[in-house]
N, C-alpha and C positions, 0 to 999 in steps of 0.2 A: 634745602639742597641735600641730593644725597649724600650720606658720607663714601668717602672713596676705603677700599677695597685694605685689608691688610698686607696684603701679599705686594699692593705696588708702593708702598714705602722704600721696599730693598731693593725690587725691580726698577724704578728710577736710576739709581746709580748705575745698576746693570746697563738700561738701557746708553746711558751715555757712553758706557764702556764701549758697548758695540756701536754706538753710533762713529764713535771716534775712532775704531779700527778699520769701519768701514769708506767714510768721507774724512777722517780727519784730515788728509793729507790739503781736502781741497776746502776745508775750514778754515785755515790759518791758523796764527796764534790770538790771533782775538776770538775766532769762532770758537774755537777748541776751548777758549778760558769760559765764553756764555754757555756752551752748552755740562761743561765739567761744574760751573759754581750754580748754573737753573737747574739742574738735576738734584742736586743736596737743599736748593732751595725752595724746591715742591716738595722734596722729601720731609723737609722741615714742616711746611705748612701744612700738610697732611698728615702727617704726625701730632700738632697742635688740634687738629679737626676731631681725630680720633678719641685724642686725651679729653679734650671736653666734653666730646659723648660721651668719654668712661665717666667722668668726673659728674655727670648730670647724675646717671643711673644711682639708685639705692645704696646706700655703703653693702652689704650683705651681696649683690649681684652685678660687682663692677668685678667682672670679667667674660672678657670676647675672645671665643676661641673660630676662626676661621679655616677649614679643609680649602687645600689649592687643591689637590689630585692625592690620588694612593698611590704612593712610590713602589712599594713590592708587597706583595704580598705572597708567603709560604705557609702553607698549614695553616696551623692558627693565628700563626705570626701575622701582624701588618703592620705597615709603618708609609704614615700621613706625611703630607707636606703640609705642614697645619701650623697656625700663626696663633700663639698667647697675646693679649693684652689684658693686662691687669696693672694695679699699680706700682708696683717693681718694671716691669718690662717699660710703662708708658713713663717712669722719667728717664730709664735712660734710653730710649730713642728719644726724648726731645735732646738728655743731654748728647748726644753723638752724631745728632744729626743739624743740633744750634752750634755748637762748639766747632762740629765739621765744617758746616758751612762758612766761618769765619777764619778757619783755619786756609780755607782752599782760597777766599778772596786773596786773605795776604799771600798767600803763595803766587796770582798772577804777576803782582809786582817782585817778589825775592827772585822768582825761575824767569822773567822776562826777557833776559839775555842770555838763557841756559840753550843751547842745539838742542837738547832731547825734552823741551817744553811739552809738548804732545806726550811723549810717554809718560811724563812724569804725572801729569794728571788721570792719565790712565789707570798708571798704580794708584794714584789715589780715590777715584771712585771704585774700581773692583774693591780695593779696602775697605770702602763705606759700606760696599753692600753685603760682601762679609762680615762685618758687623753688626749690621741692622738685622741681616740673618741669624746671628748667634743669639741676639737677644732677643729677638720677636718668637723664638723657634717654642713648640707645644710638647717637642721630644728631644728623648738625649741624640736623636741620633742625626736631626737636622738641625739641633746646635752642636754637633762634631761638624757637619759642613762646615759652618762659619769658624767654629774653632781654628779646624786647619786653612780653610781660605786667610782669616787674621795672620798666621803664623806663617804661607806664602806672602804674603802681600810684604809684610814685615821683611821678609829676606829681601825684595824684590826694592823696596825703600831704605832700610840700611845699606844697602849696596848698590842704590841708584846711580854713584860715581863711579863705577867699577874699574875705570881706569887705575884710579888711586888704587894701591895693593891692600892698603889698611882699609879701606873701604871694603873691597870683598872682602877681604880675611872676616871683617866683621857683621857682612851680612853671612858669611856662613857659621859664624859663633851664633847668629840668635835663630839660623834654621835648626841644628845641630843640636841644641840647649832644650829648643820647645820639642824637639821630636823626641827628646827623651821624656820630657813632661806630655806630652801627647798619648806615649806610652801609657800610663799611668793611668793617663784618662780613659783609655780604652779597655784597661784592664776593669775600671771599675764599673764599666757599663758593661760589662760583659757580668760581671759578677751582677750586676743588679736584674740583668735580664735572667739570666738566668733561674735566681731565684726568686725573680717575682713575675717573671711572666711576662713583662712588658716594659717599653723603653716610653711612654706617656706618663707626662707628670703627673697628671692629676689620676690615673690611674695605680701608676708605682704609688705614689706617697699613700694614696690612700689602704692598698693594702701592705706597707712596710710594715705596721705596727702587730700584725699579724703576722707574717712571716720572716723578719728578722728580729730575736731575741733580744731586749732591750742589754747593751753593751757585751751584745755575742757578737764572736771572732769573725764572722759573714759579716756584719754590717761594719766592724770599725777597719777590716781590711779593706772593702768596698769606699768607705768614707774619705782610708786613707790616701788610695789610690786614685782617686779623683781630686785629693789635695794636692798629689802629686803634678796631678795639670795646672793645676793654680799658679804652684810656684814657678812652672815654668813659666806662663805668662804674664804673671804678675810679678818675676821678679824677686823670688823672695828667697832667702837661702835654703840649698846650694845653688839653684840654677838661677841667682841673681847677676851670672857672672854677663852676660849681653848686653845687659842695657847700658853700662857706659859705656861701650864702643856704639851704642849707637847712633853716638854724638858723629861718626863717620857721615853721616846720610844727610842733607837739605836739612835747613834749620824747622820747615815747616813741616818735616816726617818725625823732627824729637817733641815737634808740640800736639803732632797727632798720636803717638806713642804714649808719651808720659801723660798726655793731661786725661782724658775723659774717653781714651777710647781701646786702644787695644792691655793696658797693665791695668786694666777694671775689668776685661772678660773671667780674671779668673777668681775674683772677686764676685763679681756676679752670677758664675756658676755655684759657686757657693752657698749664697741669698738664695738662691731659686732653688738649690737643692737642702733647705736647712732641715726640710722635715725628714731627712734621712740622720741629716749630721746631730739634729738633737738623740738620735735614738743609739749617740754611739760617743759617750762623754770621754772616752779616752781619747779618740779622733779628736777632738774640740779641745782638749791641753792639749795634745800637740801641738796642731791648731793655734793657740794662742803664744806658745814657747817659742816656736819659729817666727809669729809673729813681732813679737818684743825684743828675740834677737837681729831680727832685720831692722826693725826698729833706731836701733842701737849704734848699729852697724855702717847704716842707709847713713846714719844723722852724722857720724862722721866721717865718713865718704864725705858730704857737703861741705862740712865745715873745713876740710884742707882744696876743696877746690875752687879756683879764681874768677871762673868764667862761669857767666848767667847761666847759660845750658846745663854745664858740668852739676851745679849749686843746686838749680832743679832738679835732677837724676836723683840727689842724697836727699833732698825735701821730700820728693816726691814718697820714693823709698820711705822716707820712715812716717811719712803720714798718713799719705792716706791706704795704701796698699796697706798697711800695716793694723794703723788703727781699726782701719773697719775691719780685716778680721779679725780684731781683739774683742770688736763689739759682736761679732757674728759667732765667739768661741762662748759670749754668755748666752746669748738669745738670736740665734741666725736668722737673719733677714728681718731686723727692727729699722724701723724707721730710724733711727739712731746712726745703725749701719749706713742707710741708704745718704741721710746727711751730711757725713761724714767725706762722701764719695763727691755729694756734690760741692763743699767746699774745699778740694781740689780743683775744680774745674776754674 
């Protein structure tokens, strides 16, 4: 059987999206629920398809890199729509797309009585497929897609009630939070294009070692500023300040939030970008000092709060966001890290 395609993993969700702004109306809510939770569940199985291919291949040549089309091209400049799998990328699309899928069943029965049933899975497949983009992506600059797709979506789901006032208030605290941490992230791809020429992983990393000076001010300002996007989406101090208001939003937007999917993107940019981060060891104590104090911090947030959701925000917080980048600050992107991440889930 052929293997299916990389690009239709995140295109799945998509498809749903448009299929549900198209016909939804004349879906129902039962149609609307089959076709939001079979979209995440081909996503799923296709993803499983992939991972055993990688998983048969050689240890030394398990990675698939897949062109959809050439998005632009200037000068010498280009830039792919081009899909990684490797084994960093293939767990976490199993985990974002198993976790997601059981996360969107339970939500047909919690929103079942909700009026805006249909949007609300809406937001949550676009979510999916912004995700599955950030992580599947070959470049920095079509994981900034998914980046800010995750960081809309996330407004869009902390403030799904928006009647409630604390409800927007608090979907506009985690647009507001990440667009500063977005910042950061852009500043540092700009610095990295800049001086290496290209925004392709496997490209940049290879010639970083040559043109950024091991623990020179170009590489650990670059390093830094994409730590900076981390925190934002991961949560970590300062820009930790969102995630408990986002207890505002549907119970089953705080389990797609905290557990396995959007407060790991910035974690995962990290893993995937470690062969910069090792070439810049003052970044990585930062890196590890921010981590231990949120850590710290996360752990008793939890421990004064009463309710299961709240409880998990401070767990969440000081374990796994935290821990794995303590393990990412000695050896970025160890399998150690990547375990860590999935005992969260």
């Amino acid at each position: 059987m052929p293997l299916p395609p990389l690009w239709m993993i995140p295109a799945l969700p998509l498809a749903a999206v448009l299929l549900n702004l198209l016909i939804g109306d004349r879906l129902g809510r039962r149609g609307t629920a089959w076709l939001a939770c079979g979209a995440i569940a081909l996503a799923f199985l296709a993803s499983l398809s992939v991972v055993f291919h990688l998983a048969s291949l050689p240890q030394a040549s398990r990675q698939v890199v897949e062109t959809a089309y050439t998005w632009m091209r200037v000068g010498d400049f280009s830039a792919d729509v081009a899909f990684l799998l490797d084994p960093l990328s293939s767990v976490m699309i199993l985990v974002v797309t198993g976790v997601g899928f059981l996360i969107h069943v339970y939500s047909t029965g919690y929103m079942a009585h909700d009026p805006s049933f249909r949007r609300f899975f809406l937001y949550l497949n676009l979510f999916m497929f912004a995700m599955l983009t950030l992580v599947l992506a070959d470049n920095f600059l079509v994981m900034f897609v998914g980046w800010e797709g995750v960081g809309l979506c996330s407004y869009l789901l902390i403030g799904f009630w928006y009647e409630r006032p604390a409800a927007a208030e608090a979907g506009k605290k985690a647009f507001v939070v990440n667009r500063i941490g977005d910042f950061g992230f852009l500043l540092g791809m700009f610095t990295l294009f800049v001086y290496g020429g290209t925004l392709n992983f496997e490209r940049l990393f290879g010639v970083a070692p040559h043109v950024f000076p091991y623990a020179g001010p170009v590489i650990t300002f670059a390093t830094l500023a994409l730590f900076v996007g981390a925190t934002g989406k991961s949560a970590q101090i300062p820009l930790y300040v969102w995630l408990p208001d986002a207890m505002e939003g549907p119970t089953p937007v705080s389990a797609l939030i905290h557990a396995a999917t959007m407060v790991t993107a910035g974690i995962y940019m990290i893993a995937r970008s470690h062969a910069i981060f090792n070439l810049a060891p003052h970044a990585l104590e930062i890196v590890a000092i921010i981590g231990c104090l949120t850590a710290i911090f996360a752990a008793t947030m939890g421990l004064a709060q009463s309710g299961v959701c709240s409880t998990r925000v401070g767990r969440s917080g000081s374990k796994i966001r935290v821990l794995l980048m303590r393990n990412m600050s000695r050896e970025a992107g160890t399998p150690v890290s990547v375990s860590v991440l999935l005992s969260n889930t």
